[in-house]
N, C-alpha and C positions, 0 to 999 in steps of 0.2 A: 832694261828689257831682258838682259839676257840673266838677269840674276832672278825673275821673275819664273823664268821657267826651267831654271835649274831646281828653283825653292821644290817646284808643281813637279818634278821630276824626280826630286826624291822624295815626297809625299807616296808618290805613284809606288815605288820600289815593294812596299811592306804587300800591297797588292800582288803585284806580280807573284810577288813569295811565295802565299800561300793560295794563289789560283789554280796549282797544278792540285795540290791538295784537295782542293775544294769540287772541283771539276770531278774527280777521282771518286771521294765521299757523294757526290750528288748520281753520279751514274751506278754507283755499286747500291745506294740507297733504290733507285728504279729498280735495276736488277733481281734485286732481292725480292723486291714487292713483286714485280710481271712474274718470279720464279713461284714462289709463293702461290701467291693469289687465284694463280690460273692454276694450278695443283689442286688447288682448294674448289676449286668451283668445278670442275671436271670429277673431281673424289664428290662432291655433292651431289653432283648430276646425276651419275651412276648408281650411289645406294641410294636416292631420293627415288629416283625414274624403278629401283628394284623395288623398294617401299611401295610405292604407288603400282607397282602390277601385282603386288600381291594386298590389294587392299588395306593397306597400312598404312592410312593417312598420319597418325601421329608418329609414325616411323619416318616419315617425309618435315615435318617439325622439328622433329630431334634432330635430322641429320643441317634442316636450317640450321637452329642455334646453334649449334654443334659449329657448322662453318663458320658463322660470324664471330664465333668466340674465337676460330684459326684466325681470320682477318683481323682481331685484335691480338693476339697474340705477334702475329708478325709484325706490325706497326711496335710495339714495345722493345721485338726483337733489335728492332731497326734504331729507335733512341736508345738504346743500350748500346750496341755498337757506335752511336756517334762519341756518346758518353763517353766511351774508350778508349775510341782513337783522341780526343782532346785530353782524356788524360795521359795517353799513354805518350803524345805529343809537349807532356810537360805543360801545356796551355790552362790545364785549369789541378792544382793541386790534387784537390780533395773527389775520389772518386764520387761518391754521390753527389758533390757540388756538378761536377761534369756532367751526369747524368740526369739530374735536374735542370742546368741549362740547356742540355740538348734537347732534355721532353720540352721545356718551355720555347726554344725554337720551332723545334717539330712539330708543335700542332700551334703555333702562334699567337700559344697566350701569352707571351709577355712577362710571366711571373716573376720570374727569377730577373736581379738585377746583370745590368752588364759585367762579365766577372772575366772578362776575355782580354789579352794583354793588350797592349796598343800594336796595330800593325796586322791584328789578327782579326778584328773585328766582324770583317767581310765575312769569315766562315758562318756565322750567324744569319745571314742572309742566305746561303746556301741552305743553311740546315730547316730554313723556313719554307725554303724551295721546294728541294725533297719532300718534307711534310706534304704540302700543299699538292703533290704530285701524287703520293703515294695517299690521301685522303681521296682524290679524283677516282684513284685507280680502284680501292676497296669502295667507292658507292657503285661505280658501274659495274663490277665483281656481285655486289650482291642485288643491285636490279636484275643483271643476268639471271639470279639464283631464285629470283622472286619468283617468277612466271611458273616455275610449277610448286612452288608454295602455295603461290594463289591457287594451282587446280586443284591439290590437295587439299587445301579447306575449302573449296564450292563442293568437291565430291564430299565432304564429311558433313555439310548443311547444308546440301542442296533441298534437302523435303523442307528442311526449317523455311528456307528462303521463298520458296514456291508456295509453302502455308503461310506465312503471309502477306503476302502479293494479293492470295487469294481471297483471305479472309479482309484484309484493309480494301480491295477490290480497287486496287492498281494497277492498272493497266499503262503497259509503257510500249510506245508505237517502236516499232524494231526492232521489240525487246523476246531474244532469245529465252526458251529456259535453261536454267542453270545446266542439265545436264546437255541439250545440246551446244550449250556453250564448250562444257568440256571434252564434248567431242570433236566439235570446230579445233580446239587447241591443241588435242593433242595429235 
């Protein structure tokens, strides 16, 4: 019995090791994104909401893409840094090897084969974490950013929409027109 959980106890050890690690990378990995992301969606907000007072709905578009391309950018940011710290941890030789199995943790496809030493495994788990944390964080980032995306294109086809309403001669009980909608929203 007692050789039982001595076996289970140094199994355990390789764990311990690299949890300070792992804890460290998962929390620096949030960090990064909430710094980010909310940078991003406040700089959106600001020259979208200036775009749209000054009638410049495809000004409000550009400054969309524009953001989501930040929100992909940081995410890359972020597997590059994992990518780093495993190699710079001697864990994974070959820098783009590192870097590939971090994107492949990072968004949880799986790609890359296990290429992590024994003892060390766990970090992988982590890096799936973070991902899956900071994927969370960049869709509610850009739902936020939607809402006047969407007022920007009803104000730029609101006669389209309302022409045909009228001419299909649909009628929807409740249903606002476009521009009082966008004045409900804004």
């Amino acid at each position: 019995m007692e050789t039982l959980t001595s076996a289970h106890t140094l199994e355990l050890l390789p764990f311990f090791k690299n949890l300070p690690l792992a804890i460290f990378g998962l929390f620096a990995s949030l960090w990064i994104n909430i710094f980010f992301l909310r940078r991003i969606s406040i700089n959106f907000e600001i020259r979208g909401r200036t775009a749209l007072n000054k009638d410049n709905t495809n000004g409000v578009f550009h400054q969309y893409f524009l953001a989501i391309t930040y929100l992909m950018i940081v995410q890359i940011i972020v597997i590059i840094l994992w990518g780093v710290a495993l190699n710079n941890l001697a864990l994974i030789k070959d820098p783009l090897d590192a870097i590939m199995f971090a994107g492949s943790c990072y968004t949880t496809m799986g790609i890359v084969t296990e290429v992590m030493p024994t003892g060390w495994k766990f970090i992988a788990i982590i890096i799936a974490l973070s991902g899956l944390f900071a994927v969370a964080l960049a869709t509610s980032t850009m739902i936020s950013m939607s809402t006047l995306f969407r007022r920007a294109w009803l104000l730029k086809h609101a006669s389209r929409i309302e022409a045909i309403l009228q001419r299909e001669k649909i009628e929807l009980p409740d249903f606002m027109s476009v521009e009082e909608t966008i004045k409900v929203k804004t």
